[in-house]
Structures are given as C-alpha cells and as structure tokens.
ROBA-696537 format. One record per atom (N, C-alpha, C): residue in one letter; x, y, z. Coordinates in steps of 0.05 Angstrom, whole numbers, padded with zeros to 5 digits, always signed. Example, Ala and Ser with C-alpha at 12.3 -4.5 7.8 and 13.67 -1.06 7.14 Angstrom:
REM residues 2
a+00264-00114+00156 a+00246-00090+00156 a+00264-00066+00156 s+00257-00045+00142 s+00273-00021+00143 s+00258+00001+00157 
***
This chain:
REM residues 156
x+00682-00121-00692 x+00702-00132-00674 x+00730-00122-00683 x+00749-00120-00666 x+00775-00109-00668 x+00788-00132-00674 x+00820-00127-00672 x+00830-00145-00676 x+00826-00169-00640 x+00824-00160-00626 x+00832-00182-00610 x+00810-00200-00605 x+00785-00183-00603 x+00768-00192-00611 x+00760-00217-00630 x+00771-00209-00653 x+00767-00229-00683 x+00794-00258-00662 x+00819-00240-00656 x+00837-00266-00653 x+00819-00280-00619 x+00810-00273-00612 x+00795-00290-00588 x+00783-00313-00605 x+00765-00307-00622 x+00740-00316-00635 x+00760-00338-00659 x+00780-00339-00669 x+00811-00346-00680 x+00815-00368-00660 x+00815-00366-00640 x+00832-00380-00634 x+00812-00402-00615 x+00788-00389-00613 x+00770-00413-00606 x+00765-00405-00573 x+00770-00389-00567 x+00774-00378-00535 x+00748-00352-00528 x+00741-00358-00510 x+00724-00339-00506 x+00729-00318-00478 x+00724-00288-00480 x+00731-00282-00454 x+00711-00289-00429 x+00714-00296-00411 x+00694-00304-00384 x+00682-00277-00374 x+00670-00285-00351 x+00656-00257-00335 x+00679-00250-00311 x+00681-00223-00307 x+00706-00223-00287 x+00695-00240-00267 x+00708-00249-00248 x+00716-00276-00225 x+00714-00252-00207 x+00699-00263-00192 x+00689-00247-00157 x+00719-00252-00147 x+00719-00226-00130 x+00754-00226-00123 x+00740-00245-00093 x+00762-00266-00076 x+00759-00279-00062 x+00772-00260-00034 x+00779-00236-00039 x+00780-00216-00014 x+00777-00186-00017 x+00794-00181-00001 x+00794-00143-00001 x+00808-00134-00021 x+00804-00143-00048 x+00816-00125-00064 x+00797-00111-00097 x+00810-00105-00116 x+00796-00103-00138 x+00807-00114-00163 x+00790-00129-00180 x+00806-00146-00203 x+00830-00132-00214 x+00819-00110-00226 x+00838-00093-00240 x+00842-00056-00240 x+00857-00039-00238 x+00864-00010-00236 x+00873-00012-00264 x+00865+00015-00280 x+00880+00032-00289 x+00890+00052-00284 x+00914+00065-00298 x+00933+00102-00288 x+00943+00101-00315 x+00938+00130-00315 x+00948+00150-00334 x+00978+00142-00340 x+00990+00132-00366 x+01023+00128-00364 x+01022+00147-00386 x+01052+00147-00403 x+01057+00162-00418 x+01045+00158-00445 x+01052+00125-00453 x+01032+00118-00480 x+01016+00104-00480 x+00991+00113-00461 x+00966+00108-00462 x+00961+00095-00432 x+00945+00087-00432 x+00931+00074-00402 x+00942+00047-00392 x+00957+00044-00367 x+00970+00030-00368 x+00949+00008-00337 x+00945-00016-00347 x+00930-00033-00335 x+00932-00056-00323 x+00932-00061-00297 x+00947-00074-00278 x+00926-00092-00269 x+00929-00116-00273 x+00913-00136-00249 x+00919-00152-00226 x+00902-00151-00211 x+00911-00161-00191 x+00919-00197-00196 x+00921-00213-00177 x+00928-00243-00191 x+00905-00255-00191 x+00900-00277-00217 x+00876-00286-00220 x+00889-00314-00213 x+00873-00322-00206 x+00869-00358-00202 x+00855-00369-00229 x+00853-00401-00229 x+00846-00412-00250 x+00812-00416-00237 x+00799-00403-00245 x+00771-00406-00236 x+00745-00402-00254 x+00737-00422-00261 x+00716-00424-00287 x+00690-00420-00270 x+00679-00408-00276 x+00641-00402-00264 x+00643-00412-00231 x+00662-00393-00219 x+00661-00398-00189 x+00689-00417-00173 x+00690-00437-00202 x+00704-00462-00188 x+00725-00464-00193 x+00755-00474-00180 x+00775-00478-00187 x+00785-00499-00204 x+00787-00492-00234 x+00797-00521-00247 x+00819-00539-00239 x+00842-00533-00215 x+00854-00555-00215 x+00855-00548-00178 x+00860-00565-00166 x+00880-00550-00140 x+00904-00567-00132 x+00918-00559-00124 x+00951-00570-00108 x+00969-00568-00121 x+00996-00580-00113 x+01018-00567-00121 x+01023-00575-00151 x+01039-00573-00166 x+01047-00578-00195 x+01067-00595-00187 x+01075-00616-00193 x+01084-00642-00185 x+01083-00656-00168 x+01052-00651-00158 x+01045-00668-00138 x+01014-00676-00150 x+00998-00665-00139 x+00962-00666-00144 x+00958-00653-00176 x+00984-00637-00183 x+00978-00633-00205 x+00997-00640-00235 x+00991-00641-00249 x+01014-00647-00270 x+01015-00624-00286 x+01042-00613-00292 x+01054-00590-00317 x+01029-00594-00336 x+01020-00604-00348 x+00991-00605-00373 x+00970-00589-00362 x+00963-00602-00342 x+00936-00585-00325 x+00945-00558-00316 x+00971-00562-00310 x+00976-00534-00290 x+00977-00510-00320 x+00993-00519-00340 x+00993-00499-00364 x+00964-00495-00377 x+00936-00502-00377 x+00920-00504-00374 x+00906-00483-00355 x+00909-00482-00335 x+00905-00476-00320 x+00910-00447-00309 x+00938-00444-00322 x+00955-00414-00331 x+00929-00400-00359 x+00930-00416-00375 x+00912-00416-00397 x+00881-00392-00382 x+00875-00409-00361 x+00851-00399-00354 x+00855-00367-00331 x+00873-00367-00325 x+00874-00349-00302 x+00889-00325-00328 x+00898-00328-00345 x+00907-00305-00365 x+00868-00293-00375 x+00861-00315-00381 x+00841-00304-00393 x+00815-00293-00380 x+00820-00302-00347 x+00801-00280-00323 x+00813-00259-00317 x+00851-00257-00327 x+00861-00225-00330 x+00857-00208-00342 x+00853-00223-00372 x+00840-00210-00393 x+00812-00194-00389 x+00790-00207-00378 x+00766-00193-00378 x+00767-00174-00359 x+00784-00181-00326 x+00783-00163-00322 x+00791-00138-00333 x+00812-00139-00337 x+00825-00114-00352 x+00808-00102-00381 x+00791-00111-00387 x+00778-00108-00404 x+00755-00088-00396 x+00748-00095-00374 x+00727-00088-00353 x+00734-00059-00349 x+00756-00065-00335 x+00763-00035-00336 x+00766-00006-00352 x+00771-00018-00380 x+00774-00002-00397 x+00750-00007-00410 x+00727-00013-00415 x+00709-00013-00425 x+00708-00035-00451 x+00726-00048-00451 x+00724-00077-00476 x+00750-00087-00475 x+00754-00109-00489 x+00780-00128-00502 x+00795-00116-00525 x+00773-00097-00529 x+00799-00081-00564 x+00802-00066-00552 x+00806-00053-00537 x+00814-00024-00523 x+00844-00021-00510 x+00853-00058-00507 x+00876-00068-00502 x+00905-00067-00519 x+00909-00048-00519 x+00930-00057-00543 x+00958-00068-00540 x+00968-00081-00520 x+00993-00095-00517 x+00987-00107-00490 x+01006-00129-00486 x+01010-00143-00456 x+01034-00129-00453 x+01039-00121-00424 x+01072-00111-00417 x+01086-00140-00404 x+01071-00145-00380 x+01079-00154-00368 x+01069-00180-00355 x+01080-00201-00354 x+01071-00220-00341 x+01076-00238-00315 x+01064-00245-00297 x+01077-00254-00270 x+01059-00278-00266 x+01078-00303-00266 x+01063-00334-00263 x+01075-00335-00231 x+01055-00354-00214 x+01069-00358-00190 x+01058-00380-00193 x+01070-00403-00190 x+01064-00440-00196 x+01074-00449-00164 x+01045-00459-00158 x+01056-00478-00135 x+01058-00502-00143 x+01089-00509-00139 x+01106-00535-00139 x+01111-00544-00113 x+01120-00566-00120 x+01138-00581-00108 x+01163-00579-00104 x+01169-00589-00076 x+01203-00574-00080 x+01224-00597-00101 x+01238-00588-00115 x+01257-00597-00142 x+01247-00583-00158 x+01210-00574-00161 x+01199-00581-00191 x+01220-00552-00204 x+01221-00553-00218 x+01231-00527-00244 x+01221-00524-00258 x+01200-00531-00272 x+01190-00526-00296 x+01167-00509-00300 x+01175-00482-00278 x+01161-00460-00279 x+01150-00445-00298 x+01170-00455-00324 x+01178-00430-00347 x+01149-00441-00360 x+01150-00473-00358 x+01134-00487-00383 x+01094-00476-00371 x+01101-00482-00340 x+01069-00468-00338 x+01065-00450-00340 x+01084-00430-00342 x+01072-00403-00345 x+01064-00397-00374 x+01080-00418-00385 x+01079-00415-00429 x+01046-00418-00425 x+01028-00425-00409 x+01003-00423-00419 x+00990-00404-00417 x+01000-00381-00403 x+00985-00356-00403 x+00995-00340-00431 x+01036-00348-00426 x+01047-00333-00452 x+01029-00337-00479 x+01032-00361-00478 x+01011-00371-00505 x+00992-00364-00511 x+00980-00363-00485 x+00944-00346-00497 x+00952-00330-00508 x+00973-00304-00489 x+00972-00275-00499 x+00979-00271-00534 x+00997-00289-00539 x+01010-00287-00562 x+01001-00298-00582 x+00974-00306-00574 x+00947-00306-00593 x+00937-00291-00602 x+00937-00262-00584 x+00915-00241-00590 x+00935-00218-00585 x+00959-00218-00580 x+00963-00192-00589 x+00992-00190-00594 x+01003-00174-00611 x+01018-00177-00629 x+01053-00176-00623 x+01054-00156-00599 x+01074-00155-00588 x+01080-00173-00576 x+01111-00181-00565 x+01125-00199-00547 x+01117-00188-00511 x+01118-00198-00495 x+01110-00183-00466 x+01136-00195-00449 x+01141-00175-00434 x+01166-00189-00411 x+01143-00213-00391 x+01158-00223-00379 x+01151-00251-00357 x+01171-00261-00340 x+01162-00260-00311 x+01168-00270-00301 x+01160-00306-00286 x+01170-00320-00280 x+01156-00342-00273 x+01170-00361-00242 x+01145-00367-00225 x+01170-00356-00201 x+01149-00387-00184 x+01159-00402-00162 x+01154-00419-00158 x+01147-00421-00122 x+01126-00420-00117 x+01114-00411-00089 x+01111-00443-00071 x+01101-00440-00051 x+01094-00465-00038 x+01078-00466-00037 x+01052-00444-00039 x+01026-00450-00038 x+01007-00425-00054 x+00990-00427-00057 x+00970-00395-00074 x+00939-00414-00054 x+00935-00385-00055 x+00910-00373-00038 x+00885-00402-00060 x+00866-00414-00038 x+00845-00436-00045 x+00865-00459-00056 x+00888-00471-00052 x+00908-00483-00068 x+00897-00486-00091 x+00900-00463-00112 x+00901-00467-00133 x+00935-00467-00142 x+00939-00487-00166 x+00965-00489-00179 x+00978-00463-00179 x+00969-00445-00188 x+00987-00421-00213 x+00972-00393-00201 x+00978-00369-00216 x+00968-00352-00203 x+00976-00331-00218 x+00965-00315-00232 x+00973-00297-00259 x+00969-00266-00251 x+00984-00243-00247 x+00985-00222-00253 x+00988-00208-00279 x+00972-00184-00291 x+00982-00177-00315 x+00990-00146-00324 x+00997-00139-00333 x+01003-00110-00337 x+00998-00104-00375 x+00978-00091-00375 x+00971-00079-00402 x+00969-00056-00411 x+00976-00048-00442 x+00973-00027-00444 x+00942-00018-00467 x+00935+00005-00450 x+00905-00002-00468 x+00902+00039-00477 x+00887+00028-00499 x+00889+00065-00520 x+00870+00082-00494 x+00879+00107-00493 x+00867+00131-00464 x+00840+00133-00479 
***
C-alpha cells in the first residue's frame, strides 16, 4: 500500500465502489496536463450502497452535523471514482480542487463548515492544501444535502 492507501486504512475510512451515475454522464475523466494527469469528477452525492444518507435542505430536514457527514461521504465516492480512472487510490497524488454545493435554506451560511467534511477527509490522505470553493444552491438532484466535485492530480 502507498501512502494514501495506508492513510485511508489511518484514518479508519474505507474507499466505496464507484456510485452508478443517476444520468447521462461519467463519474470521472482524465487529460493529459503538464504535471501529470489531471482528474476531474463529475459531482457525487452522498450515496452509500445505492442510498442517499441524508435528503433536504441543510437547515431544514437536515442539520450542519449530518450535512458535514455527508460531504464526508460524497468526497469519498469522488475518491474511488477518480481512482477508477487511473487505475487505484495511490496513483493520486494531490487534490487541486474542490467544489461543495450545500442545499440550504435561505439565511443558512454555514456553507464553509459543510464543505470542511470533504476538506477534512482530503486532508487525511494527502498531503497538500487544495483550493475550495463552497457555494449554497436551493436544491441538488434526488434532494440530497451537498454535492461534491473534485479535481486531482494523479502520476501519468
């Protein structure tokens, strides 16, 4: 095992099976960048063996705990996919980029804090800092809470 590998197995987290995409798209693409393979997923939902762990808005049906949770899980169906793609989880070697989309409630703000559950995973298993964005929708596709895009960089 690699390192991310060993820090998965660290940190008590296991990667899932990629999540059947729920339309016309594909979990994850790779392209050729300059330092190394640069790996894009599409947005994952929080969806454990088929099912959605939470649904509705984040200060309504759902609370900031579940919904960061929940971030927790949709990082880690980005992860496999992207893993998928490149042929494993050590083949990953940095997060670039991150994109939370949290369906709230209108006032809620505390976008930053659900998205800390994807940040958090990442910054479990790999070593660099990643940019993030964290952005606050009215609704995500099956009303699931949150909704995770990722951008990685993984060795050619």
């Amino acid at each position: 095992m690699s390192q991310v590998s060993n820090r998965l197995v660290d940190a008590g987290l296991s990667l899932p099976p990629v999540a059947t995409p729920v339309a016309a798209y594909t979990p994850a693409i790779a392209l050729q960048g300059e330092g190394g393979l640069v790996v894009r997923t599409s947005g994952q939902i929080p969806v454990v063996d088929g099912q959605l762990v939470a649904t509705g808005l984040v200060g309504a049906e759902v609370n900031p705990q579940d919904a960061y949770n929940a971030a927790q899980v949709c990082a880690l169906n980005a992860l496999a996919a992207a893993a998928e793609i490149v042929g494993g989880v050590d083949l990953l070697e940095r997060v670039l980029k991150v994109t939370v989309f949290v369906a709230s409630v209108p006032g809620f703000t505390g976008q930053a804090s659900v998205a800390n559950g994807a940040s958090d995973t990442f910054g479990k298993l790999f070593d660099q800092p990643h940019i993030r964005s964290a952005v606050g929708v009215a609704s995500l596709p099956l009303g699931a809470p949150c909704e995770v895009e990722v951008e990685f960089l993984a060795h050619a």
